[in-house]
DOGUDREN-175901 format. One line per 3 residues: their letters; for each residue x, z, y of N, C-alpha, C. Coordinates in pm, whole numbers, plus 32768, in hexadecimal, padded with zeros to 4 digits. Atoms other than C-alpha are relative to their C-alpha. Layout:
<nodes>
A = X:Z:Y:X:Z:Y:X:Z:Y  ...
</nodes>
This chain:
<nodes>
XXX = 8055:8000:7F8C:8000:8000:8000:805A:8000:807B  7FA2:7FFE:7F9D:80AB:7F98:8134:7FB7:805C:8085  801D:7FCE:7F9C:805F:8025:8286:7F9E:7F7F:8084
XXX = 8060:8056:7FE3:7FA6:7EDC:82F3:7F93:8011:7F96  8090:7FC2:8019:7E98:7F4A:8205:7FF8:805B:8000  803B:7F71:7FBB:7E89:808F:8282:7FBD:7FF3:804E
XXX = 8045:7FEE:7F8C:7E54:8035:83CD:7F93:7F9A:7FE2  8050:805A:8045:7D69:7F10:8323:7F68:8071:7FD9  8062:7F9F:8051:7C8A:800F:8279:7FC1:8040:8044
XXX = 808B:7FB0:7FA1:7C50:80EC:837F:7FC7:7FB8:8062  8046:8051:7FDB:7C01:7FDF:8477:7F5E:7FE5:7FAD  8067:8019:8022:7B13:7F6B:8387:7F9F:8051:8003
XXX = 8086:7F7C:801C:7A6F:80CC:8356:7FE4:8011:804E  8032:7FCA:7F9F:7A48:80CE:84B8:8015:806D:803A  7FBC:7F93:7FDD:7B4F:81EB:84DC:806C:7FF8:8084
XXX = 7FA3:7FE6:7F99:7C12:8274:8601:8068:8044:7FBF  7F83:7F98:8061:7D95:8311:857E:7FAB:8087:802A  804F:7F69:8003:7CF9:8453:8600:7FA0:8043:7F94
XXX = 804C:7FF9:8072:7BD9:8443:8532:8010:7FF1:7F77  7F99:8016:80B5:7C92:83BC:83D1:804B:8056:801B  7F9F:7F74:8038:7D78:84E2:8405:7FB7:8045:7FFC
XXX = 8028:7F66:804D:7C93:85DC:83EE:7FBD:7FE7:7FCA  8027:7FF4:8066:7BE6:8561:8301:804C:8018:7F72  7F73:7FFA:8081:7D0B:8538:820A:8092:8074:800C
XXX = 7FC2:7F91:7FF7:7D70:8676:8293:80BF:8014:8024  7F40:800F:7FD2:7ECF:8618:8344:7FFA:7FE5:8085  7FEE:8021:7F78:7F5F:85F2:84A0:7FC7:7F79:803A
XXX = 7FE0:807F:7FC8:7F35:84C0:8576:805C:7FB2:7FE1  7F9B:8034:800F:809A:848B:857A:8015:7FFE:7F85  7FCD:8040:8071:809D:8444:83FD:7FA0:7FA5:8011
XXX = 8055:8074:801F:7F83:834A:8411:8058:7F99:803A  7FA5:804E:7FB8:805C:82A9:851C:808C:7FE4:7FB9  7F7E:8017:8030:81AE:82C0:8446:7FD4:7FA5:7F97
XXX = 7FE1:8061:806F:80F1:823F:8304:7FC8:7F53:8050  802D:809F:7FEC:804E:811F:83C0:8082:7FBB:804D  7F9A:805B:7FC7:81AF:80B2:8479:8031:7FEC:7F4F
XXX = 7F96:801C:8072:823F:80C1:8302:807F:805C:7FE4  7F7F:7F8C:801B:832D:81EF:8337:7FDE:8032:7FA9  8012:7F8E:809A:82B5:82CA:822E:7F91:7FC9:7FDC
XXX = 80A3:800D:8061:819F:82B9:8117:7FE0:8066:7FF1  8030:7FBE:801B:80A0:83A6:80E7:802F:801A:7F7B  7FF3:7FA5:8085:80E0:849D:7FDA:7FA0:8048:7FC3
XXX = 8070:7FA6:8011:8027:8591:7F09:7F7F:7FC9:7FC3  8065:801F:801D:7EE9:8575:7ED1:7FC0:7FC5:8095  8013:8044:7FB0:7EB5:84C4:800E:8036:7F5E:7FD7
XXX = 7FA1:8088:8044:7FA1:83A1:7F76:7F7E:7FD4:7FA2  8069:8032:806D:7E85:83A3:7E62:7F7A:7FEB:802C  8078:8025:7FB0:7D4E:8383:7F0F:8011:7F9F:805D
XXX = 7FD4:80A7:7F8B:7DE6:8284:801B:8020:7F9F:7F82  7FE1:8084:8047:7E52:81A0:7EEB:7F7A:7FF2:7FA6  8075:8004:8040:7CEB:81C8:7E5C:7FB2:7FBC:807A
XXX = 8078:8048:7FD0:7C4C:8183:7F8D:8036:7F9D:806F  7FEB:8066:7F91:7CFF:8080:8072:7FC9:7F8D:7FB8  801D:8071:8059:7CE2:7F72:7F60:7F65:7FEA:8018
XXX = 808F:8015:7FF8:7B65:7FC3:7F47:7FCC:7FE3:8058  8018:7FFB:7F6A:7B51:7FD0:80BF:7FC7:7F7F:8036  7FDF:808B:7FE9:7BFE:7E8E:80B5:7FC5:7FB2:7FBA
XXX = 803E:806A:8060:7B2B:7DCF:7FA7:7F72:8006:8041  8087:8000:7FF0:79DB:7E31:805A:7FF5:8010:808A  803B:7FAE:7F49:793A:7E3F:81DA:7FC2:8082:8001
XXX = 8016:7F82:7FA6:7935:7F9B:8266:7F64:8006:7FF0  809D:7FF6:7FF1:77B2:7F44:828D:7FE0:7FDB:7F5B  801F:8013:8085:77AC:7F0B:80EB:7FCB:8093:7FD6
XXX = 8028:7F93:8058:76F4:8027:800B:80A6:8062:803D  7F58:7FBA:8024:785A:808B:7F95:804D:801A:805C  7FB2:7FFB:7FB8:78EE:807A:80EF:7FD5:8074:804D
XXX = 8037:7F96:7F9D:77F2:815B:81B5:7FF4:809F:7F8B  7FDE:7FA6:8073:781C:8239:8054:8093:805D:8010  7F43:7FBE:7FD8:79A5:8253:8098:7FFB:8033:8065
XXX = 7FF7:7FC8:7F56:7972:82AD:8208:7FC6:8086:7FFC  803C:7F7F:8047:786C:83C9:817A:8030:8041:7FBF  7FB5:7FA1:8074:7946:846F:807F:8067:8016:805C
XXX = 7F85:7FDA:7FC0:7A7F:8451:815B:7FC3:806E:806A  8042:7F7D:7F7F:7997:850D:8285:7FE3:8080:7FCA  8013:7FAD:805C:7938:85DE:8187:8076:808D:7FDF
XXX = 7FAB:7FD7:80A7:7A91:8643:80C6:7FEA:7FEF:7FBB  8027:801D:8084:7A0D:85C2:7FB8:8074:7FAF:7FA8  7F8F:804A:8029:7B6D:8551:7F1E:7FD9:7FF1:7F7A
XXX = 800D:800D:80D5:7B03:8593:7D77:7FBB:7F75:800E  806B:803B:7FF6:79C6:84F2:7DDB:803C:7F5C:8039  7FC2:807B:7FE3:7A63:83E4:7E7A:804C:7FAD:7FAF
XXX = 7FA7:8025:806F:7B55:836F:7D8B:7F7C:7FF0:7FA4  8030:804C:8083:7A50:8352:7C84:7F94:7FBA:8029  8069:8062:7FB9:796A:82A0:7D7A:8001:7F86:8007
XXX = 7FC9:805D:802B:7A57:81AC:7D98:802B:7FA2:7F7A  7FF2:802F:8067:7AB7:8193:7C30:7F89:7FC3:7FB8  80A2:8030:8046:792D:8160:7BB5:8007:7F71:8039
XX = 802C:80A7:7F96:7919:8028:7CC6:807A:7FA5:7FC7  7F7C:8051:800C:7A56:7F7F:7C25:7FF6:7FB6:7F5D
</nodes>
């Protein structure tokens, strides 16, 4: 997952970096490092971003599955998420 579909993904979701960091529970300034390409998300942040950019990226934001991902991420819903994604695949 590069850092052009990071910033890809949340565009699409209709996210501000402010808003995708606290949902995925991290600074600004890492949303900003992984989307230049300096670092990759780790953790269990690493695993939920490589679950859901792809999906992000295969569907419009305004799809079931897209306004689904935007709901779980607002949420915290990370388990839930991940197997939200995996069912739709």
């Amino acid at each position: 997952m590069t850092g052009r579909e990071l910033s890809a993904a949340r565009i699409r979701l209709g996210l501000t970096v402010a808003e995708w960091a606290r949902m995925l529970h991290v600074s600004e300034q890492s949303v900003y490092r992984w989307e230049r390409g300096d670092v990759t998300p780790t953790s269990t942040t690493g695993l939920v971003l490589s679950r859901v950019v792809p999906a992000v990226l295969e569907s419009p934001a305004t799809s079931p599955i897209g306004r689904r991902v935007r709901e779980a991420l607002q949420r915290g819903e990370f388990a839930a998420l991940v197997e939200l994604i995996d069912a739709t695949r």
